[in-house]
N, C-alpha and C positions, 0 to 999 in steps of 0.2 A: 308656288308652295301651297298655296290654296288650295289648287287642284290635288295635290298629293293627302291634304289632309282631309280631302271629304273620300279619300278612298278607303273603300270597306276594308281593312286590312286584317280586322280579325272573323272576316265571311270565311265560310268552310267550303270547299270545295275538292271533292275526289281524296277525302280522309287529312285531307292540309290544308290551314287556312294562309288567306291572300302573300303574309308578311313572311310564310313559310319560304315559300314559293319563291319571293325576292330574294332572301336570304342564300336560299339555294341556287340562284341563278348565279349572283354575285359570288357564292364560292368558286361555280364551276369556270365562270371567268378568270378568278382570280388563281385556282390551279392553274388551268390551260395556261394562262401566262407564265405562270413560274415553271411551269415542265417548257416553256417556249424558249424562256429564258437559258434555263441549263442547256437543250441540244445547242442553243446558237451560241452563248458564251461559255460557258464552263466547260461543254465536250471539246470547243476549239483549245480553250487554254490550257486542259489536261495534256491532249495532241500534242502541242509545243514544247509542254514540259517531257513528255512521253518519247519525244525525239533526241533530246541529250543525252539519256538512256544508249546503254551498249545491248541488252537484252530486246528481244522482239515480243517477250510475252504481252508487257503493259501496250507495246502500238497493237498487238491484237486485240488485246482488252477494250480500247479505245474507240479498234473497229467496230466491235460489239457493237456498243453503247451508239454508236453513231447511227449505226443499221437501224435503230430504234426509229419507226415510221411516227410521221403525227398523225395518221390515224389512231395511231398505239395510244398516246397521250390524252387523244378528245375520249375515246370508250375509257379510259382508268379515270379520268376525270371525272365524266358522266356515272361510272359504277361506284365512284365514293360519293356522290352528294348524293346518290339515290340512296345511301344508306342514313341520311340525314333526315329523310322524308316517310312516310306512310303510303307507298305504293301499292296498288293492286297486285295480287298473286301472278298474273299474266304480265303485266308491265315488268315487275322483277326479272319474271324470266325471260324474258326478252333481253332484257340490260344483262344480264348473267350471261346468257348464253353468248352474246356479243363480245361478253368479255374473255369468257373461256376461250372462244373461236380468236382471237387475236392473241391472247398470252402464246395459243399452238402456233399461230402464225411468225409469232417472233420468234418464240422457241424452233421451227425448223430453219429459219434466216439462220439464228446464232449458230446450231449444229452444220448447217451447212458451210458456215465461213469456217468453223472450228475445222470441219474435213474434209474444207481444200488446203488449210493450214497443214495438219497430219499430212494428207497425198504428197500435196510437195515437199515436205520435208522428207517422208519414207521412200519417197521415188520418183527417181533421176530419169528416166527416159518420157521423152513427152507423150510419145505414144501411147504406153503403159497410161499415164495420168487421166490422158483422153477416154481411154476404155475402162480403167478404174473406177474413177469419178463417177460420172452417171450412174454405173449401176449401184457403188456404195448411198450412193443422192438417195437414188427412186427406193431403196430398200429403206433408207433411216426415216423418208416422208411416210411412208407404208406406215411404218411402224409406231411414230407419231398422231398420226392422226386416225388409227385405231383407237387408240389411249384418247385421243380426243374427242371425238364421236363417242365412244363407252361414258366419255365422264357428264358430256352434253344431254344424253339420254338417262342419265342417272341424277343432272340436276332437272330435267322436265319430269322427273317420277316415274320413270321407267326401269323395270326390274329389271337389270343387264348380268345378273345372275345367270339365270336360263340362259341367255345370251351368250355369256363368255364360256359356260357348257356347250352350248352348241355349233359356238365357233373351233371352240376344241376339239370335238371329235369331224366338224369338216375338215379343219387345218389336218389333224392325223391322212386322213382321207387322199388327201391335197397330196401330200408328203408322201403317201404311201406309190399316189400314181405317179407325181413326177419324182421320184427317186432318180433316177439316173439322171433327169436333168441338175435338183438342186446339186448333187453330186460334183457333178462338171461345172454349174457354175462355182460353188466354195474351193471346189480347186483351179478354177482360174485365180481365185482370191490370196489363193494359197500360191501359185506361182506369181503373181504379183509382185507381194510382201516376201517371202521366201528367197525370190530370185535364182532358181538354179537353172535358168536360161533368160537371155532375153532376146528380140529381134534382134537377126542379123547376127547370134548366135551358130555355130556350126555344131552340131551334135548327133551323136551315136546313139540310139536306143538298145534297147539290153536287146533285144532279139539280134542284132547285126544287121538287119537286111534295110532297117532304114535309119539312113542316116541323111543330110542336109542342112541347110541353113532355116531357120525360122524365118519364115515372113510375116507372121500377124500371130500374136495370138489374144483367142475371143473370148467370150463369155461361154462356150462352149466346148469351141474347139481349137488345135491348133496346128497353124498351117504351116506345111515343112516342104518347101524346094528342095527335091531329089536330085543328086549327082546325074540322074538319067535325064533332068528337065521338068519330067513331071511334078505335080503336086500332091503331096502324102496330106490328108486329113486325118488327126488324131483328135484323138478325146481328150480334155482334160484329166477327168479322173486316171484315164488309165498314163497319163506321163505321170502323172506323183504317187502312183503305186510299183512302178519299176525304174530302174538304174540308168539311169543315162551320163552317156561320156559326152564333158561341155569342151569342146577343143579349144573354144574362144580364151578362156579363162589361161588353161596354160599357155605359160611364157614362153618355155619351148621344147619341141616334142622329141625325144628321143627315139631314134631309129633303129633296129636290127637288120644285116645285111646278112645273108647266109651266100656263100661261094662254095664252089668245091671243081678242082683241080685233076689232072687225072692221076692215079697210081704209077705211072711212067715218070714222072716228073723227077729231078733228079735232086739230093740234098741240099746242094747248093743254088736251088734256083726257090724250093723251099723256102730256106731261111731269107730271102729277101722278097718276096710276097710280102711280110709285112711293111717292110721299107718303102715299096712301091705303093702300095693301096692309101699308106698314111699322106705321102706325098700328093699323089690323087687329091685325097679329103681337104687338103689345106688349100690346093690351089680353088677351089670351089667358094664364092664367096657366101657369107650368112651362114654355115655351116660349121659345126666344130667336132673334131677329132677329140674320139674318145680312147679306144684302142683297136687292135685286130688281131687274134689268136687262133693258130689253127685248135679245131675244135673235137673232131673227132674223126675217125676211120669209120665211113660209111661204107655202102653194100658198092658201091661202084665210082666214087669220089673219095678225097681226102676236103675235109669240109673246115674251112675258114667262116670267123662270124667278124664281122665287122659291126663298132658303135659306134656312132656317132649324132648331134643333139643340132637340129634344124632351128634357128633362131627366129622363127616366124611361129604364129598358129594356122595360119592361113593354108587351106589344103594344095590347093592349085600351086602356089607357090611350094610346098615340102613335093608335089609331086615333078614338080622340075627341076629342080633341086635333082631326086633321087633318080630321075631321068638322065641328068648330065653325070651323076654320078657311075652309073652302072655304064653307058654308054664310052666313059673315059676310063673304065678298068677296060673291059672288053680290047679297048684301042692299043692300051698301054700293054695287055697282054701279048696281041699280037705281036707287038712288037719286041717282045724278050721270048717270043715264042714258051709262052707257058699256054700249054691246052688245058681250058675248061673244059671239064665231064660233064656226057651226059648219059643218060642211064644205060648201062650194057651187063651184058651176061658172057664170061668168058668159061668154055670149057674144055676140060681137059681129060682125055680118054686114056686110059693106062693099059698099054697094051698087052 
């Protein structure tokens, strides 16, 4: 105790004297410990209470809180007792800056838990989530810690005026060259969230000529297996600027048959063409009768349409389907002897 009392407590040094300095120390202990206190007891106890709960909001909440590093705690400690004391204009910023750099630090933690939270709840396919994620990530980090840096630069005394002018007319600049890239990516973002495809999707583009199953699709582009094998690369922007048929999606797809018969055929063989083609359709299984009408007086046929609704989306599958179909009229023809037409020209000279 001796020794405590021949120490110079009221000596000045560096704008605070001795007793300052202890005082100050002794706080930052005494925070540290109590923010030590809350992550290890209080965040657990919330948890547990946070569990009996039916809602997911508060266990998110919780995760929050937890993700809070103890680095976070020594720098918010350290940057309130330095507002206790008379620091150098340099030392401040230094502790400032330190603290700015860690509030962005936690804030990209928190926004990144928040948007894997959002991801999996707005979207079910894992893949999608895999090639979502990251890039929503690398875009919100960007974005942050611009804001971060500007604010860092602006408590060192730096004009960031000029600055955020002259980021501005680069960012235009930026924009203006990669336009068809940013383009393609936001509309990956947009078939994402959207969904009017996903992998493993079968789909018709409005032009007709390509149609396949999806196999991936990127931040760019997307990749479509062709009926021929090969692989279609498309752009993003241009699928969400025209129409595409999703076959995945329908439950089941309705068929047109068009037939036609010859003009020789006789009334009574006629009127049971419908009898027979229904029969056909029923015996075929996955497939359901709709009706079948003769349809009109063509230039060299008497033309039957048949409908009928293929209980699959699945192409391969409707194309066997209508394979067995056509194959067992064909069959069932011959054998009632009705001729199928095929295109002629009959003339007649008047003499």
């Amino acid at each position: 105790m001796e020794f405590l009392n021949n120490l110079p407590w009221q000596a000045v040094f560096y704008n605070n004297t001795l007793s300052e300095y202890v005082w100050a120390l002794g706080l930052f202990i005494l925070i540290a410990f109590a923010f030590k206190i809350i992550k290890k007891r209080v965040w657990v106890r919330l948890e547990k209470i946070s569990k009996l709960s039916k809602t997911n909001l508060d266990d998110k909440i919780i995760e929050l809180l937890k993700s809070i590093g103890a680095s976070f705690y020594l720098i918010l400690s350290l940057w309130i007792v330095s507002r206790t004391l008379d620091l150098s204009s340099i030392v401040n910023d230094v502790i400032n800056t330190l603290f700015i750099i860690m509030i962005f630090h936690q804030a990209t933690k928190f926004l990144q838990l928040l948007l894997k939270f959002w991801v999996n709840k707005s979207v079910e396919s894992e893949s999608q989530k895999n090639n979502i994620l990251p890039l929503l990530s690398v875009t919100m980090k960007v974005v942050v810690w611009v804001f971060g840096i500007l604010l860092i630069l602006s408590n060192l005394g730096v004009d960031v005026t000029s600055l955020i002018a002259g980021l501005g007319i680069g960012g235009i600049a930026v924009a203006l060259a990669a336009q068809a890239v940013l383009g393609d990516i936001f509309s990956s973002i947009t078939i994402y969230f959207d969904k009017p495809f996903e992998a493993g999707d079968f789909i018709i583009l409005e032009d007709g000529a390509t149609m396949g199953v999806v196999e991936k699709i990127g931040f760019k582009t997307t990749r479509i297996k062709a009926i021929g094998g090969e692989e279609v690369v498309v752009s993003n922007s241009s699928l969400t600027s025209q129409k595409i048929h999703n076959y995945k999606k329908m439950e089941k797809r309705r068929v047109a048959v068009n037939f036609g018969v010859v003009y020789s055929i006789s009334q009574e063989k006629m009127k049971r063409i419908p009898e027979i083609v229904k029969k056909i359709v029923d015996d075929i299984s996955d497939i359901d009768f709709d009706r079948v009408h003769f349809k009109k007086f063509a230039d060299s046929s008497l033309v039957f349409e048949l409908i009928y609704f293929v209980g699959t989306a699945d192409y391969y599958a409707y194309m066997d389907q209508n394979q067995e179909l056509h194959l067992n009229i064909k069959e069932q023809f011959e054998k009632e002897n009705i001729e199928m037409a095929f295109p002629t020209q009959t003339i007649h000279l008047d003499k």
